[in-house]
N, C-alpha and C positions, 0 to 999 in steps of 0.2 A: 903862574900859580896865583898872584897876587891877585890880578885880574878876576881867576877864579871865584877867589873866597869873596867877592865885595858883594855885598848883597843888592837885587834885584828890588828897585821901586813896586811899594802897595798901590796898587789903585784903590782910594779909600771909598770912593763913589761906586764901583762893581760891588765891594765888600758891603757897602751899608744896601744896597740895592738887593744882593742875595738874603741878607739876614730879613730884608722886611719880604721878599720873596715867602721865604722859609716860614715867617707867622705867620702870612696871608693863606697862604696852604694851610699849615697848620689849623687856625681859625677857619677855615671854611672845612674842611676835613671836618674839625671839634661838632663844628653845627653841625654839619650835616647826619651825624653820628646819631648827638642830640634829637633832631627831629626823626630821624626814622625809626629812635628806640617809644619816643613817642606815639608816633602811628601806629609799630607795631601793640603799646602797652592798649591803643584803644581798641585794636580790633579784637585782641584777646579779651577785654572786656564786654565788645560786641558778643562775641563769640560765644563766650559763656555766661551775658542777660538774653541771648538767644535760647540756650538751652532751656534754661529758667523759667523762662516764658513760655514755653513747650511743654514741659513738662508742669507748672502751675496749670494749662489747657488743660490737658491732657489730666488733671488730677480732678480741675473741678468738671471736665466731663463726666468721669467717672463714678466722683459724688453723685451725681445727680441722677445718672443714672441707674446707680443702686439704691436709692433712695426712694423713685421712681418704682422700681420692679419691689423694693423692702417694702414698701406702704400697701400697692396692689394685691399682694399676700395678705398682708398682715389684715388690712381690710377685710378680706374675704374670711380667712379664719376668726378674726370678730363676728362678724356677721354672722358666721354658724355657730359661733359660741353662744349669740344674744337671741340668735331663735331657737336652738335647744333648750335654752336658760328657760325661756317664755313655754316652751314645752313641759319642761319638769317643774315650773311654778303653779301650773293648771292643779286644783287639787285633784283631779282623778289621778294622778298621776302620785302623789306625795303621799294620800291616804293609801293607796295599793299596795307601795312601796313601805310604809308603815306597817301596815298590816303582813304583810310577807314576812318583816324582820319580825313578830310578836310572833308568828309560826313557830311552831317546836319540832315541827316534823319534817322530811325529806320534800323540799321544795323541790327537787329537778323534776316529779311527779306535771308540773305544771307545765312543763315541755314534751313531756312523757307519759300521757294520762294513762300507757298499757303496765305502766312499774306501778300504779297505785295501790296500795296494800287497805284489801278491803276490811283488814282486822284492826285498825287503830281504834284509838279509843274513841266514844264518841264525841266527847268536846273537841279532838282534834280534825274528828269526821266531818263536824259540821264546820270548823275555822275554813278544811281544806275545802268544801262543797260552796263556801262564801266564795274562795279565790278563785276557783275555778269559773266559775259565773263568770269571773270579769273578764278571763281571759283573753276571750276572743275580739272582746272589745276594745284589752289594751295592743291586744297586737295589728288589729286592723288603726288604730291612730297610730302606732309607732310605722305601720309599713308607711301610711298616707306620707308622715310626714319625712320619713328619708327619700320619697318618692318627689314630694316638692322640694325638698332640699338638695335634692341630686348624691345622696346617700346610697351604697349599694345595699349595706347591710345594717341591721342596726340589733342591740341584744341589751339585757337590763341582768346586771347579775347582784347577788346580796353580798355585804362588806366582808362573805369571805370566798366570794369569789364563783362564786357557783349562779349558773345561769338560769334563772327563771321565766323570760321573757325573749323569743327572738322572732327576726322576719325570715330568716333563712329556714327552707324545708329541714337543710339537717345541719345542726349547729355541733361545730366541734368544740372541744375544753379547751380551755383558755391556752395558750403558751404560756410560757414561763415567762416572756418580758411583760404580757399583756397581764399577768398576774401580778409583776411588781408595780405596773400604773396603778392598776383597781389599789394595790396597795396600800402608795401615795396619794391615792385621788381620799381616801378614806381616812389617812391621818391626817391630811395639812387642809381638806375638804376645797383645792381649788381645783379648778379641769388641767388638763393634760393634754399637748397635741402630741404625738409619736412620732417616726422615724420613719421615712418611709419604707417598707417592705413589700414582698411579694407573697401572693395568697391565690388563692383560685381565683379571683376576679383580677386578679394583674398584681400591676402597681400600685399598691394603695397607701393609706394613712390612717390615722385609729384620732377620734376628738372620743377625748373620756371624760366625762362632769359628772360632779355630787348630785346625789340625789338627797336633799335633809328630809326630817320629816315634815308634819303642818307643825306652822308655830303654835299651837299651844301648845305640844309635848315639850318637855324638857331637855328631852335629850338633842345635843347642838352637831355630834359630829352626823355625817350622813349616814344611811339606812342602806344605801343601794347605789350603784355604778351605772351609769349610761354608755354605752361604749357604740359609738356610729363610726363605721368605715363609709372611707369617700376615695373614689377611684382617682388615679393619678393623672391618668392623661385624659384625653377628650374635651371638650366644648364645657368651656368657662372652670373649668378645670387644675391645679396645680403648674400643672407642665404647661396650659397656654400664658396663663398668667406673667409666667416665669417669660416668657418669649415675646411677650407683647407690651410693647411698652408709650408714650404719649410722646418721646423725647427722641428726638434721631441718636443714632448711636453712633454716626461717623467713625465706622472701621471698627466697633466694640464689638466684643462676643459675649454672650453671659453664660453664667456657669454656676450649675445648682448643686453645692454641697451639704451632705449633713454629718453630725459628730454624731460617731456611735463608740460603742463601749470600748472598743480596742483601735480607734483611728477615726477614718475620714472614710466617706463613700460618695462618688458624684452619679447624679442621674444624668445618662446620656438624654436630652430631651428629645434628639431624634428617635433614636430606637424606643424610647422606652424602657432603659435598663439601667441596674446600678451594679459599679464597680469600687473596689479601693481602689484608694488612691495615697497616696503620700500627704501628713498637712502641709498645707503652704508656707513658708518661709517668714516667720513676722507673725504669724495669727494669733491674736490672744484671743480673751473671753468673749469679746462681744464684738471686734475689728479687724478687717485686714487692711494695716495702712496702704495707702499708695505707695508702688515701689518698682524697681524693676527685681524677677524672680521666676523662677521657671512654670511655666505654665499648668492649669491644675488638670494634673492625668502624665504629664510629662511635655517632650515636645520640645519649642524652642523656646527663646527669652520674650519675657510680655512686662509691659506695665499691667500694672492689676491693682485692685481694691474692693474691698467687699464689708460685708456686714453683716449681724448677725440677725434675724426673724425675731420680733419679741416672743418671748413666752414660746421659743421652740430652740429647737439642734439645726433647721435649717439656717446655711448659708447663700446670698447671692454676692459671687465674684464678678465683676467686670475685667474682662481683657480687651488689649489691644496690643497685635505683634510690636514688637519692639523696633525690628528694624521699618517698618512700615510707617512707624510712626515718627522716624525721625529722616524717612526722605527731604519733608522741607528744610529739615535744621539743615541735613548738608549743602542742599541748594542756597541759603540762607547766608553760611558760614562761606560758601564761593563766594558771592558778591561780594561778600565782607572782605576778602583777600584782593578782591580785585579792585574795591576802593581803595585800599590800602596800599597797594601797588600804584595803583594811580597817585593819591597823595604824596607816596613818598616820591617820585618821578617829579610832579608838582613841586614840591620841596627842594629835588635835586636841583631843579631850572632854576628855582625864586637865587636859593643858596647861592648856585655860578654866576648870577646877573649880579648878585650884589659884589661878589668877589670880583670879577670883573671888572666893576666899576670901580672897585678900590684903587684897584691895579693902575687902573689909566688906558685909553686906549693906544698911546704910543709904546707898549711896549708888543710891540706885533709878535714875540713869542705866543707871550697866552694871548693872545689875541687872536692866534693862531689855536692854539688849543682849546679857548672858548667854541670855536668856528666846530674843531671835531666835535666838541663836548652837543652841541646846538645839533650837528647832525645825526650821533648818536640818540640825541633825544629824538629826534625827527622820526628816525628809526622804529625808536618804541612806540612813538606816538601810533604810529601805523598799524604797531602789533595791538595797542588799546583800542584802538579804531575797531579792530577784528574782534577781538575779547566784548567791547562793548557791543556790540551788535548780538551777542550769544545771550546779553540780561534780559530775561525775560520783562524787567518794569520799566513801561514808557517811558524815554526821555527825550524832553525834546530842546531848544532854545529857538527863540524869536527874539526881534528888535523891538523897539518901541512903538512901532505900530500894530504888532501883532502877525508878523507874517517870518511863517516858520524859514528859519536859516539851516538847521538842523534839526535830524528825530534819528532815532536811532529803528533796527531791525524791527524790536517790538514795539511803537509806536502807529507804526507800518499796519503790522501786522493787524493791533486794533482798529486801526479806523478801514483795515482791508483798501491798502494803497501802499505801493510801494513808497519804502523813503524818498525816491528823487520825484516820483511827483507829488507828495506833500509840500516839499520844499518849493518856494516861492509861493504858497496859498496864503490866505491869513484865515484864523482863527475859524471865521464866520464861514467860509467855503468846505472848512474842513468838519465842524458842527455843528452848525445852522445857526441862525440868528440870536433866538433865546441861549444857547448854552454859551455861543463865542461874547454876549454881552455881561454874561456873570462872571466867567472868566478873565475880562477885562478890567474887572473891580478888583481884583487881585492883584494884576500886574501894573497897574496904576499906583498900588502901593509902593510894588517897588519903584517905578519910577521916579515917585513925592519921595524916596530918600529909606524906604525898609531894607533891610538886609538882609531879611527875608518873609516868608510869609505861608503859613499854610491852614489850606482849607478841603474840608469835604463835601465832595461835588456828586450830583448823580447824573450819569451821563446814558445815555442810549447809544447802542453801539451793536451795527447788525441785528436790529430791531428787538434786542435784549437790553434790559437797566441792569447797569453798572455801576458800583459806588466805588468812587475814587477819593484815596485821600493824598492832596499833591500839595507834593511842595515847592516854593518856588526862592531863585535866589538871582541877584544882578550879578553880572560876567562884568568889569570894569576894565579898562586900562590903566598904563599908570599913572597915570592923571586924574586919577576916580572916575574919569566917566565914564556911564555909562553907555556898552557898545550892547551890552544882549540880556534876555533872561532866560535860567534855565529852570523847568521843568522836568519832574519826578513825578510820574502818576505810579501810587501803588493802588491797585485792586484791593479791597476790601468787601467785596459783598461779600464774600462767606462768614465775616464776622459780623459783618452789619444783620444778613438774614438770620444767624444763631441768635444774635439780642431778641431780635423778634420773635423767634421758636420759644425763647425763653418765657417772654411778656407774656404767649400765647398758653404757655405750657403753665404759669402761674395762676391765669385766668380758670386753665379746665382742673387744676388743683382746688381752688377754692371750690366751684362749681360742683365737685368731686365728692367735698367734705361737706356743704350743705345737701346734697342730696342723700349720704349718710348720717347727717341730725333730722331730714326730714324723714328718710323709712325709719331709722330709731324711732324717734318720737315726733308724730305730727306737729303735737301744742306746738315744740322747741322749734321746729320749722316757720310757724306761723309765726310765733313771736317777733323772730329773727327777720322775717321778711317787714313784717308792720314796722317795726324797731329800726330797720333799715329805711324806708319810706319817711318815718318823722327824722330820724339824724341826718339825712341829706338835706332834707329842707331845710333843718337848722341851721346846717353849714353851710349852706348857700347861703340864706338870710343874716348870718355873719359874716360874710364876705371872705371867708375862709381860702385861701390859694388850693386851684385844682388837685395841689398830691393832698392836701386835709381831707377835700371833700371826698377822693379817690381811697383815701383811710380808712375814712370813716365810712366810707360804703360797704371796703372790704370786709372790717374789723364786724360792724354788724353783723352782717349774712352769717360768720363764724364764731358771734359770740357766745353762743351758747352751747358750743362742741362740749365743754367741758362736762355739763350735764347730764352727757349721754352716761358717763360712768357713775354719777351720784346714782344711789340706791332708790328705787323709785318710793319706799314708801316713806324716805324722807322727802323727795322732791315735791312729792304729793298729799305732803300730810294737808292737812287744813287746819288750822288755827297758828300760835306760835310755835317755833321750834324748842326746844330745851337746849340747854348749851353746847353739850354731845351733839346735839344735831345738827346748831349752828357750825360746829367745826367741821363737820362731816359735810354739808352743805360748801364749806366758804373752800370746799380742798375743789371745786369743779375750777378753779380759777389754773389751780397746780395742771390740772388734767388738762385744761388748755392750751397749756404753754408747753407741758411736753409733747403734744400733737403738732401745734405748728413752729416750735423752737428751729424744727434743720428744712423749713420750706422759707427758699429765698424769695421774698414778698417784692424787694426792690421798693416798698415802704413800709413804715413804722407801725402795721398791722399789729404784727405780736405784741409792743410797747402800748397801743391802746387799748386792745383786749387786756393786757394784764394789768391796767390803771384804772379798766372805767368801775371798778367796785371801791375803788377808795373816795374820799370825802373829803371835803376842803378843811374840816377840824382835826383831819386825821384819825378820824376812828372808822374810816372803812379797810379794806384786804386787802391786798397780801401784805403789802410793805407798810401800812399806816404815813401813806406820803400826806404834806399838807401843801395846801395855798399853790402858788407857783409851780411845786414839783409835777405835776398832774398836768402831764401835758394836753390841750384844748382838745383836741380828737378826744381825749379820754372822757374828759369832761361831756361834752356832746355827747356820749356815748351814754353814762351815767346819769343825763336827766330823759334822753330816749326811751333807755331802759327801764327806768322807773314809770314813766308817765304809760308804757305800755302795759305793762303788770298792773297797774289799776284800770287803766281803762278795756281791756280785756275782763270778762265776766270769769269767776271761778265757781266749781263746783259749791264754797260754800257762801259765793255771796254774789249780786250782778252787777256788771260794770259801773266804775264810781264813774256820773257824769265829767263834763270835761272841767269844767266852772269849780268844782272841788277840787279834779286831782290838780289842775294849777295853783289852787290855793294851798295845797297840802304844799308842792312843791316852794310855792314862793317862802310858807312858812319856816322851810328847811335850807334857810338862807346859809346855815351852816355847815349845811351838807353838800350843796346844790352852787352854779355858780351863776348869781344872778341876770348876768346878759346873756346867758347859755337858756332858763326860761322865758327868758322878755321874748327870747326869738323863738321858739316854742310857741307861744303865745300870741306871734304875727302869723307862725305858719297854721293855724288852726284855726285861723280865720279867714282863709285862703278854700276855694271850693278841693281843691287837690288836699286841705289839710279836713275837711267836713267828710271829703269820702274815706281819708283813712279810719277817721273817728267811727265813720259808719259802717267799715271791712273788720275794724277791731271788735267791735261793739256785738256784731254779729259770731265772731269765731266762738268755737264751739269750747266748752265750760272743759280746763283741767279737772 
């Protein structure tokens, strides 16, 4: 028993051996925890700046596309608004309408000449024998011009609503909506566009405008209603408008809604039909933000966004299916799993080698279980091997000479060669000479000691251009040296050709808007163009960097959009303005900025259209900036501008030589900035600056 109880010798060496056992695990266990909570926090962060980025695409697509189809409208109903205008400005048209409203007797007689009651008195006898005269007159110009305006119907009724004028054989009485426009057209005296509805001529729309009297009467509200319908669908039309657009829509659909009195109605653009509909999700007064929400009619889930027609109840939505549109995110968020996977596997090995090493290699247990751990990696590596060959983005590695050791599935695929015979080429056999020498200027870096490096390449591939953006990184030992580099081509020409649809789509916008100040008003066209002619010259002659000169090219051709809305018999008065008129003149600045404020220029356009009226003492518009605030484009822009307006002949006076308006200008050192003249002043001594003097000189008198 004694024997028994004696207690049994510690091996104190197995004991202190286990306990550092026990931390070495622990610690390597602890890391490895650590880095894979790692990996995963960054793919979730991948994951959803992936989304992000999709959905930012995807929003400023959208913009821009309803922006796109909003302007193309909007355009067009100006444009009928500003030659109707010019129609009811003709005095035949305003004395007629005058004269109709002084009538005391039953006007619809003048649509009607069999209702004529031949007992009226005779002063109304002969008022009524004046109108009728003109009858025939006003309604052959009223048909001409819905005829050239693409109008189907057109009718003139008096401010209570009764129609005295139309092109139609039989004119029916107003409706009751068409009676509340005449209404509103007659107390607030601005036009009205409508709602679309159906009528015997289809699908149509109603443009209603005041008719005032001639300015000498006194009387200010209007006399009389214009009321033109314009058919909905057909050639150059509402419904193509809506359908046709300058801007690829990449998987967009557009969708034409209007607010009516009790909801929402969309017009089918195919059929030609309008339905209710439910409003959309989010709509306010004038926006539908970007979002995801059910599609407008019903259906399945869409991003969408829309906006609202100035000066109308029409809406344009943009869609794009929801699930369609996030195919790549989930292709996108794969890879991301699969690097991550990878990393942490990367991770698990670094982790065992270190703990390994801790250990010591005499202890052939874990030395033993390194050997499993090594072969399970081996294992996965295998399964990675299969999984990467499924990524659709090239990758490859080479050595320091340039000759491929590995390319993966799709690598293959692009250059149309399988991966085992890429392997052992270099560079230059696999993309000819010029591309495999640019590519070498890359991995040169890393060899001189980068750690990485990335560049956008355009490569030809299967006789198609490709733009690649690749990255590249050195593969080491542990010894830092370098054994290989690896290669990431991501495809990018569908973003590289959209910047350029964009550039292009910028280009036929400005393009767009000057040939809308040139049918408005010629002068404003010519101006804009000469105006444009000397400010490039200056800008060169100041040696201005291509985006100033590219500015101030733009900013010209557009500076005078805002014009179009000043009242022409301010814009055209002759002598000085009165203050009222200055102010009313200096708002075309306002009108400009809200025309191109949501066109993205990708330069500083807008900013020197809205500076070139201000002054270097600060007493020019809008903002009274002085000296420095004014940025140079503006400035250029501003003695352009002036120097054209004199030298340009006007109706009350003919062009100031050139020799004076310099003088005028140099005088106006306070206004003007004086090496922005001096170079003026070289360019007009220039045979290119003698023939603009001579294209100005001649243009025809405001």
């Amino acid at each position: 028993m004694a024997q028994n109880m004696t207690p049994q010798p510690v091996d104190i060496a197995t004991v202190g051996t286990t306990q550092k056992r026990s931390r070495l695990v622990a610690f390597g266990v602890g890391t490895l925890i650590v880095a894979v909570a790692l990996v995963s926090f960054w793919a979730y962060k991948e994951v959803r700046s992936t989304e992000v980025k999709l959905e930012e695409r995807l929003s400023d697509r959208a913009k821009i596309l309803v922006d796109d189809r909003v302007a193309a409208v909007d355009t067009q109903v100006n444009g009928l608004k500003n030659a109707a205008s010019r129609l009811l400005e003709a005095p035949m048209f305003t004395f007629f309408a005058a004269e109709v409203n002084n009538y005391k007797g039953d006007i619809g007689v003048l649509i009607a000449p069999e209702k004529r009651d031949n007992g009226a008195a005779p002063a109304d006898k002969d008022a009524l024998d004046k109108l009728m005269d003109n009858v025939p007159l006003m309604v052959v110009t009223l048909r001409d011009f819905c005829q050239g305006e693409g109008f189907v119907a057109g009718r003139i009724v008096n401010a209570q609503g009764n129609t005295y004028l139309s092109t139609m054989a039989t004119t029916p009485a107003l409706s009751d909506a068409e009676q509340r426009r005449v209404a509103s057209v007659v107390e607030t005296g601005k036009a009205v566009v409508s709602p679309v509805y159906t009528s015997s001529f289809g699908l149509v729309h109603d443009l209603v405008l005041p008719i005032f009297p001639p300015a000498f009467e006194t009387q200010a509200r209007p006399v009389s209603v214009l009321l033109l319908t314009k058919a909905v669908t057909g050639k150059n039309n509402l419904s193509e408008l809506v359908q046709t657009t300058t801007v690829a829509g990449e998987g967009f659909a557009v969708k034409f809604i209007q607010k009516i009195t009790d909801g929402y109605e969309k017009l089918e653009l195919g059929s030609g039909s309008l339905s209710k509909v439910a409003a959309p999700a989010g709509i306010t007064e004038d926006t539908l933000p970007f979002g995801v929400r059910l599609s407008v009619g019903g259906g399945e889930d869409v991003y969408s966004a829309g906006r609202r027609i100035p000066g109308t109840d029409w809406w344009i939505v943009q869609e794009r299916s929801y699930l369609a549109s996030r195919i790549d995110y989930h292709e996108a968020v794969q890879r991301i799993i699969i690097l991550a996977v990878l990393a942490s596997l990367v991770l698990a090995l670094v982790v065992s080698v270190f703990w390994w090493r801790l250990v010591g290699k005499e202890q052939e247990e874990i030395a033993g279980q390194f050997r499993d751990l090594c072969g399970v990696i081996g294992d996965q590596k295998q399964l990675l091997d299969g999984i990467n060959g499924t990524i659709k983005d090239p990758i490859s590695m080479t050595d320091e000479t340039g000759v491929y050791r590995y390319v993966n599935k799709a690598f293959g695929l692009a250059v149309s060669r399988s991966p085992e015979e890429v392997e052992g080429l270099d560079t230059k056999a696999v993309f000819g000479f010029d591309t495999a020498k640019r590519l070498r200027i890359s991995d040169q870096k890393i060899i001189d000691g980068a750690d990485s490096v990335t560049i956008d390449e355009t490569i030809w591939l299967q006789s198609k251009r490709h733009f690649f953006q690749i990255s590249k990184a050195g593969l080491k030992d542990e010894e830092g040296k370098l054994t290989g580099i690896v290669s990431v081509f991501r495809d990018i020409t569908a973003q590289v050709e959209a910047q350029e649809r964009g550039s292009r789509m910028v280009q036929q916008t400005i393009h767009a808007l000057v040939r809308a100040i040139e049918a408005s008003d010629p002068f404003l066209g010519g101006h804009s163009r000469i105006m444009g002619q000397i400010a490039v010259g200056i800008a060169k002659t100041l040696g201005l960097s291509n985006r100033d000169v590219a500015t101030v090219e733009a900013a010209a051709s557009l500076s005078q959009i805002g014009k179009m809305f000043v009242p022409r018999e301010v814009l055209t008065k002759p002598g000085a303005l009165t203050e009222d008129e200055k102010k009313i003149m200096e708002q075309h600045v306002e009108y400009a900025r809200e025309v191109l404020k949501d066109i993205e220029f990708e330069l500083p356009v807008l900013e020197a259209v809205y500076q070139m009226n201000e002054r270097l003492d600060g007493e020019g518009y809008p903002q009274k900036l002085t000296g420095e605030q004014i940025g140079m484009p503006a400035r250029v822009l501003a003695v352009a501008n002036a120097f054209t307006a004199m030298a340009r002949p006007r109706s009350y006076r003919a062009a100031i030589p050139v020799e004076k308006a310099l003088s005028i200008l140099k005088e106006d050192s306070s206004d003007y900035d004086a090496s922005v003249v001096s170079a003026l002043g070289k360019v007009l001594q220039t045979p290119e600056g003698e023939r603009i003097v001579a294209q100005a000189a001649a243009s025809q008198a405001l």
